[in-house]
C-alpha positions as CSV (number, residue, x, y, z in Angstrom):
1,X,147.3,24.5,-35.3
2,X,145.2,26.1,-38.2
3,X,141.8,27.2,-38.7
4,X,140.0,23.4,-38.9
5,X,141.7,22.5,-36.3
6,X,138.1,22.7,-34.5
7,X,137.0,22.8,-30.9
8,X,133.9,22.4,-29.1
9,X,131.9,25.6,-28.1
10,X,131.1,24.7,-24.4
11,X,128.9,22.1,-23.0
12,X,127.4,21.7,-26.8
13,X,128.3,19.6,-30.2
14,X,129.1,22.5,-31.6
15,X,132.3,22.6,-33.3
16,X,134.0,25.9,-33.9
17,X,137.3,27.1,-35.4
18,X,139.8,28.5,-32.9
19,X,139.6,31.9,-34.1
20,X,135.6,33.5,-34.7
21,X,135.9,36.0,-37.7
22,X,134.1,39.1,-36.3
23,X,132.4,41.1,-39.0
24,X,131.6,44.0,-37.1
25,X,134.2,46.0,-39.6
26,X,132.1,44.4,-42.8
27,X,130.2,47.7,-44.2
28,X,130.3,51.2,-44.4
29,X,130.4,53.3,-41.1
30,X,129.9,56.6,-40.7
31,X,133.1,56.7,-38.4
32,X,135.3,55.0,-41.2
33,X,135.9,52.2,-39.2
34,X,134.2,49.6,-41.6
35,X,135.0,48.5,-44.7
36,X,133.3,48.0,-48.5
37,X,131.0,45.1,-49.6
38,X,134.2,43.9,-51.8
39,X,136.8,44.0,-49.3
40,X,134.6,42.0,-46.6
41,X,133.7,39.6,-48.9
42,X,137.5,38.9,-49.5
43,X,138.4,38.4,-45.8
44,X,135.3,36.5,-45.4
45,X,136.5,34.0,-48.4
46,X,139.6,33.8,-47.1
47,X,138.6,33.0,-43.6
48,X,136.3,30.0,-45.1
49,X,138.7,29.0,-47.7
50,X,141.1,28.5,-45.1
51,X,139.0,26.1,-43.0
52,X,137.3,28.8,-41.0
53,X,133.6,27.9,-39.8
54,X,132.7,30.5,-37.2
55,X,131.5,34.1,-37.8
56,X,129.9,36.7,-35.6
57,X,128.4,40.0,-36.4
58,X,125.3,41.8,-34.8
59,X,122.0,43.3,-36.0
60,X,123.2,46.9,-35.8
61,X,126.8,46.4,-37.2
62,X,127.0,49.0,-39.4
63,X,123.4,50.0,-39.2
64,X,122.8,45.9,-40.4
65,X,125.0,46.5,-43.0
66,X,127.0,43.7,-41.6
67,X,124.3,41.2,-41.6
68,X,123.3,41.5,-45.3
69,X,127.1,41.7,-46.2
70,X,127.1,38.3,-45.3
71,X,123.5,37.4,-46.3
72,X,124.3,38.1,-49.4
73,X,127.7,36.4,-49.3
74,X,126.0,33.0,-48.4
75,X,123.2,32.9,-51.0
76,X,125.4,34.0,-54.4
77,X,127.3,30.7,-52.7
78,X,124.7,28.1,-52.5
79,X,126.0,25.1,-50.2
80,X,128.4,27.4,-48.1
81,X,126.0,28.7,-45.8
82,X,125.3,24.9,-44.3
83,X,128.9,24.4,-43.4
84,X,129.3,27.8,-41.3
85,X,128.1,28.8,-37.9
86,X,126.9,31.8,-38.3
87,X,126.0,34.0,-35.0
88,X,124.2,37.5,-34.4
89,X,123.0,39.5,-31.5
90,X,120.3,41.0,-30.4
91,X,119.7,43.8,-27.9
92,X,120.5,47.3,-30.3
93,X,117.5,49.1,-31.1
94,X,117.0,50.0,-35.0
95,X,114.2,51.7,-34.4
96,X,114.3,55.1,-32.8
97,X,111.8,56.0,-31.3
98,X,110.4,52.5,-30.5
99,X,110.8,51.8,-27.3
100,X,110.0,48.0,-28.2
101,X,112.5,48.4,-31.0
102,X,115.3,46.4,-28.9
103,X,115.7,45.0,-25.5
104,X,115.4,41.7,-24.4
105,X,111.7,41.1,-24.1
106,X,109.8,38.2,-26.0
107,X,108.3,40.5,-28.7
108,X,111.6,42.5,-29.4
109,X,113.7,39.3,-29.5
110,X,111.1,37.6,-32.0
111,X,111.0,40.9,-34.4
112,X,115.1,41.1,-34.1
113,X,115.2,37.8,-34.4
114,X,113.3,38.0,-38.1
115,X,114.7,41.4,-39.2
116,X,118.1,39.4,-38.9
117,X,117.0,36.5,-40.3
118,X,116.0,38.7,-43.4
119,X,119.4,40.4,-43.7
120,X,121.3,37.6,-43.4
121,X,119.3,35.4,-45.6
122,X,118.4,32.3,-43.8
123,X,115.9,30.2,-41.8
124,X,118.3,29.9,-38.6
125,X,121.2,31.3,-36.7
126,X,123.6,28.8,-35.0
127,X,124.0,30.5,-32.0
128,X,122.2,33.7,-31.1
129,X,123.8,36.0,-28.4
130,X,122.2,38.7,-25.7
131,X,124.4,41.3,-26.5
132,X,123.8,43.3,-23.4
133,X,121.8,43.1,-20.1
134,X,118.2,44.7,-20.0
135,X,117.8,45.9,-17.0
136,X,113.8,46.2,-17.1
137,X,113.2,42.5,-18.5
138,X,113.1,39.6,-16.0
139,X,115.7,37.6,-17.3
140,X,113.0,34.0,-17.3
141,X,111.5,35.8,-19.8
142,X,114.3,36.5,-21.7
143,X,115.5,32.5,-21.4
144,X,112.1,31.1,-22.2
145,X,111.8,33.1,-25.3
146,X,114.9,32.1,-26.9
147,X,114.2,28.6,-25.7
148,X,111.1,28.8,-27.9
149,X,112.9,30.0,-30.8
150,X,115.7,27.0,-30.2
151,X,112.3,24.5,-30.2
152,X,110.8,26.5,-33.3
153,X,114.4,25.7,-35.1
154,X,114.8,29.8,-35.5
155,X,118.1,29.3,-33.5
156,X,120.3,26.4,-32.5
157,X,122.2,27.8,-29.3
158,X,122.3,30.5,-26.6
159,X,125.1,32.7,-25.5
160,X,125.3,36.2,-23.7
161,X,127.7,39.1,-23.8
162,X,128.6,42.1,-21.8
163,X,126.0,40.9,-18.7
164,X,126.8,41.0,-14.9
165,X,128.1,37.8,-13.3
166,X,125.0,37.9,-11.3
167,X,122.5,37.8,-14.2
168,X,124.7,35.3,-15.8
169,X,123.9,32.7,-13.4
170,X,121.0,33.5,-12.7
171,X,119.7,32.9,-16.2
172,X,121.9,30.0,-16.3
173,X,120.2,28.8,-12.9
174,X,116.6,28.9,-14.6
175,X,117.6,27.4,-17.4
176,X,118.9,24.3,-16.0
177,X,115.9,23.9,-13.4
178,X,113.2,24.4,-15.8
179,X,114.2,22.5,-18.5
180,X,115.2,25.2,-21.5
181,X,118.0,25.8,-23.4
182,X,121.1,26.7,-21.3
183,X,124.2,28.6,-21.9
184,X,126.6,27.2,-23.9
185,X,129.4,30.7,-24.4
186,X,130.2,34.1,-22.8
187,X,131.3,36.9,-25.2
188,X,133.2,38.8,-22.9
189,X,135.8,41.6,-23.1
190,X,139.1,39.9,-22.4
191,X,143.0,40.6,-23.2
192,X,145.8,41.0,-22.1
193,X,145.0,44.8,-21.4
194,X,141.4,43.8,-19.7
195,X,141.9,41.0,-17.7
196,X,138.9,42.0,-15.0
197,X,136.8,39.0,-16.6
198,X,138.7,37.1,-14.5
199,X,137.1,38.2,-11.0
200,X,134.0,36.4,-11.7
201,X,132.1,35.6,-14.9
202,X,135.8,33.7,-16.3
203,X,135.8,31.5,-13.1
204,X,132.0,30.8,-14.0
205,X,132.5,29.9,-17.1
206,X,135.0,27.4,-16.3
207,X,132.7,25.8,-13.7
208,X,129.3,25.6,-15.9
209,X,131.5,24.3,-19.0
210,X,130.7,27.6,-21.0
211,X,133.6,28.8,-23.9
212,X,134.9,32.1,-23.9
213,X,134.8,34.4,-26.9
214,X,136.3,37.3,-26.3
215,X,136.2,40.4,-28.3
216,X,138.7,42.9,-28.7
217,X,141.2,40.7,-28.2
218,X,144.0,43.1,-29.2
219,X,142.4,45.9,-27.2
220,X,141.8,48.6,-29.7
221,X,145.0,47.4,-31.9
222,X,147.1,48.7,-28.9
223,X,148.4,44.7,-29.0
224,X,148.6,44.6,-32.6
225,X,152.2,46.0,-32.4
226,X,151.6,49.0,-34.0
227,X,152.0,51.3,-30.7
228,X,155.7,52.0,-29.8
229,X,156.3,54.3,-26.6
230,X,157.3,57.6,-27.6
231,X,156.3,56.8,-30.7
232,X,153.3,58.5,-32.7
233,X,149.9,57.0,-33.0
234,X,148.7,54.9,-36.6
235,X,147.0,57.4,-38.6
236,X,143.4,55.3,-39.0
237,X,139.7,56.1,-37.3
238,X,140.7,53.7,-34.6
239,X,143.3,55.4,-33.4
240,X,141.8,59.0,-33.6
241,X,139.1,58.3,-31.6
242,X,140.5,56.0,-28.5
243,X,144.0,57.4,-28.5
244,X,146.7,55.6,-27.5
245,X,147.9,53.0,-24.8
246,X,148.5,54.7,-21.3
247,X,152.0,53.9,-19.5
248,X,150.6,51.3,-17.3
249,X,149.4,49.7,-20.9
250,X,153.0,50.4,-22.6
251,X,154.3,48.2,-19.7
252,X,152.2,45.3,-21.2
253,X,152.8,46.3,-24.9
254,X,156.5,46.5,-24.4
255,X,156.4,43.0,-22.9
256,X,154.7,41.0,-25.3
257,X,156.6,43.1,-27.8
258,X,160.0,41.6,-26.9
259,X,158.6,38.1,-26.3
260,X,157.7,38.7,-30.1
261,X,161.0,39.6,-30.5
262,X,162.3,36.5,-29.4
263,X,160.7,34.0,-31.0
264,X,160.4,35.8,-34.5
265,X,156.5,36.6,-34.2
266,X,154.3,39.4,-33.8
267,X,152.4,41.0,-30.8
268,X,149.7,40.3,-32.4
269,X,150.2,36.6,-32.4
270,X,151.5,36.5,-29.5
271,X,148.7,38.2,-27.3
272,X,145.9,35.9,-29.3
273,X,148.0,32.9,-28.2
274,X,148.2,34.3,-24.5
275,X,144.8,33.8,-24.6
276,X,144.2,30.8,-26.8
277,X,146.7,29.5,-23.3
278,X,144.0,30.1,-20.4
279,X,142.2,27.1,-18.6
280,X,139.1,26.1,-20.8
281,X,137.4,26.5,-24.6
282,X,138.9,30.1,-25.2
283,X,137.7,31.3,-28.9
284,X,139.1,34.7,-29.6
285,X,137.1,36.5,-32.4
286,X,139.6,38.4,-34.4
287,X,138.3,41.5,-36.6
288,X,139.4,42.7,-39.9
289,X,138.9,45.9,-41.9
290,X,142.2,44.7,-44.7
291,X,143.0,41.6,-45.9
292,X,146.3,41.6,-44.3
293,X,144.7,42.3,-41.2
294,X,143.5,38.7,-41.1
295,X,146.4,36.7,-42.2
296,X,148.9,39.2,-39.3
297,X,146.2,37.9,-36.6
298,X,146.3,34.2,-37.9
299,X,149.7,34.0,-37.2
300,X,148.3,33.8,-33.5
301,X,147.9,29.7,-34.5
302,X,151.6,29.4,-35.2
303,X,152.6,30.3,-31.8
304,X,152.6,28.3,-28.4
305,X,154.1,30.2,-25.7
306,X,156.1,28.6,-23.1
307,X,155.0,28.6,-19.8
308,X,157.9,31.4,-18.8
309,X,156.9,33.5,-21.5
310,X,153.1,33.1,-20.3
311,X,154.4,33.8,-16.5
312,X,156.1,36.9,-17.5
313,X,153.0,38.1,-19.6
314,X,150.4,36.8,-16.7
315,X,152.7,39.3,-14.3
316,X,153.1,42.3,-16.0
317,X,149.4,42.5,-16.8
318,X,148.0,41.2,-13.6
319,X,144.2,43.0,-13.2
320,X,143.5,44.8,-9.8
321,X,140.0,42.6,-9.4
322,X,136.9,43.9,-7.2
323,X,136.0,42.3,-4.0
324,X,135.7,39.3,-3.1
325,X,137.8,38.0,-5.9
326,X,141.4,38.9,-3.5
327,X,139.9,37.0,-0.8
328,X,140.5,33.8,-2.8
329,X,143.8,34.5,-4.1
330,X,146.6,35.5,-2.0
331,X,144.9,36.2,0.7
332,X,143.2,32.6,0.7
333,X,146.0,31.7,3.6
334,X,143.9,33.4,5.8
335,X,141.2,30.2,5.7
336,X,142.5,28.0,8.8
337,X,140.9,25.1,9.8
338,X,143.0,24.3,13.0
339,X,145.7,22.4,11.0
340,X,143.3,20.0,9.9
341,X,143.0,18.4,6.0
342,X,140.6,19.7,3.9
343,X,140.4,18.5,0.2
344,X,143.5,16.4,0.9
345,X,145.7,19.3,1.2
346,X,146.8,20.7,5.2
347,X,145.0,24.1,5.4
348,X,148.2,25.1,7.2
349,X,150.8,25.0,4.2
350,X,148.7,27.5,1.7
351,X,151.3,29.9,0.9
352,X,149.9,33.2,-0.6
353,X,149.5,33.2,-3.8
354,X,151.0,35.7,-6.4
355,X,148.8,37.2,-8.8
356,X,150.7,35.6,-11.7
357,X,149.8,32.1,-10.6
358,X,145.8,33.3,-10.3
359,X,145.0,31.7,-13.7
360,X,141.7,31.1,-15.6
């Protein structure tokens, strides 16, 4: 598989590359996590000249350093711009002081809407995602305004990240019943080391016909195979400021570290094709702040676990998931129906499942 390989983002025409390039890293940060205007615009050209169509960033990445990075990218390369889809967020208030300054009400989501629009240098976004729940805005309000900007042709699709299950389908819910523009992708935390997505809004997804995109795919780097037990930590701003992997997480990195072992790969690629394995549209958005760090991740394409390897990864990072999600796992052999048939399959003969063989 390579990068033009495409898939379709959810219930939608919209046509995607397997990996998202996440330009969160594009810019300067005052943490030293980002990177400078020309090293972004190298992995972005990179990323595109390799058949890449699908970057993310948000309006306060880097203070919207991020956005204009890329803005500015586009419009020195006339014709370029049409061919990519290009998604933001909304939610992250610029504006301190303002308590209208972000949120998800109609009048912040307009004025995000055009301060992006400005950085990045366009008349529309392809897919514009709620980037966190806003607790003190009915979520109809929230769907119908970004339904009038898909009808004004501001934006193209809808997506959220980071929201409750709940609020998820309950905006979903509206949507469908009154006519406006649904969901079509979830941009959800998800790895091999954060695997609680899989309790509820993963199983959603998979019902409604939503993609995932999950972020921090290789949870902080601790995937990326640079983390050894008893090892010290990579000297970078990442590293100094979340640390290192705990021992329940070493049992995971030392795992997919001798699976890499064995079939001449890296972790890296083989945790981004872990995921790039689970039931549905799974689009992992891999980030970048070096050159190299994007062709290591790509390497993730190359690889196709078997389903051993995947069994062995899918055990030693089973997630301890919140009520009800047991109930309908191994404990599901508790539903009896007096030894009648239901769904063509005797309700007598469920055996309990293992956690392993929970899959999403």
């Amino acid at each position: 598989m390579s990068l033009d390989h495409y898939v379709t983002l959810g219930r939608s025409g919209l046509r995607v590359s397997p990996f998202a390039l996440g330009a969160m890293t594009f810019g300067e940060d005052p943490g030293g996590a980002g990177c400078g205007v020309e090293e972004s615009e190298k992995i972005l050209a990179t990323y595109l000249d390799l058949g890449g169509n699908f970057v993310d960033t948000a309006n306060f990445y880097t203070n919207g350093h991020s956005e204009k990075i890329l803005g500015d990218f586009f419009a020195a390369r006339p014709g370029r711009r049409a061919r990519v889809v290009l998604a933001s967020k909304f939610f992250g208030n610029l504006f301190p002081g303002d308590p209208n300054g972000g949120g998800a009400g109609r009048a912040s989501i307009i004025a995000q809407l055009d301060e992006t629009l400005r950085r990045l240098r366009t008349d529309h976004l392809d897919l514009y995602w709620l980037h966190n729940w806003d607790r003190r805005t009915p979520i109809e309000e929230t769907m119908r305004a970004l339904d009038d900007l898909v009808r004004a042709g501001k934006i193209r699709y809808v997506g959220f990240s980071n929201t409750p299950a709940w609020v998820t389908a309950q905006a979903q819910a509206t949507a469908l019943l009154r006519g406006w523009t649904p969901l079509i992708a979830l941009q959800v935390e998800y790895s091999l080391l954060a695997r609680t997505v899989e309790g509820e809004l993963a199983p959603f997804a998979l019902d409604q016909g939503l993609a995932l995109v999950p972020w921090s795919p290789l949870k902080n780097g601790f995937l990326s195979g640079k983390y050894r037990r008893g090892a010290p930590a990579p000297e970078s701003a990442r590293a100094a400021f979340v640390g290192g992997p705990s021992e329940a997480e070493f049992a995971v990195v030392d795992a997919v570290a001798a699976i890499a072992g064995e079939i001449g790969s890296t972790s890296a690629a083989v945790s981004l094709a872990w995921l790039r394995a689970r039931r549905g549209t799974v689009v992992p958005i891999i980030g970048a702040r070096r050159l190299e760090h994007l062709t290591g991740n790509l390497a993730g394409l190359e690889v196709t676990l078997t389903p051993a390897q995947l069994a062995r990864l899918d055990e030693v990072s089973a997630p301890t998931l919140d009520y009800p999600a047991p109930m309908h796992g191994a404990q599901r052999a508790m539903l009896q129906f007096a030894g009648t048939t239901v769904d063509g399959e005797p309700s007598t003969v469920y055996p309990p499942l293992l956690q392993s063989e929970v899959r999403y």
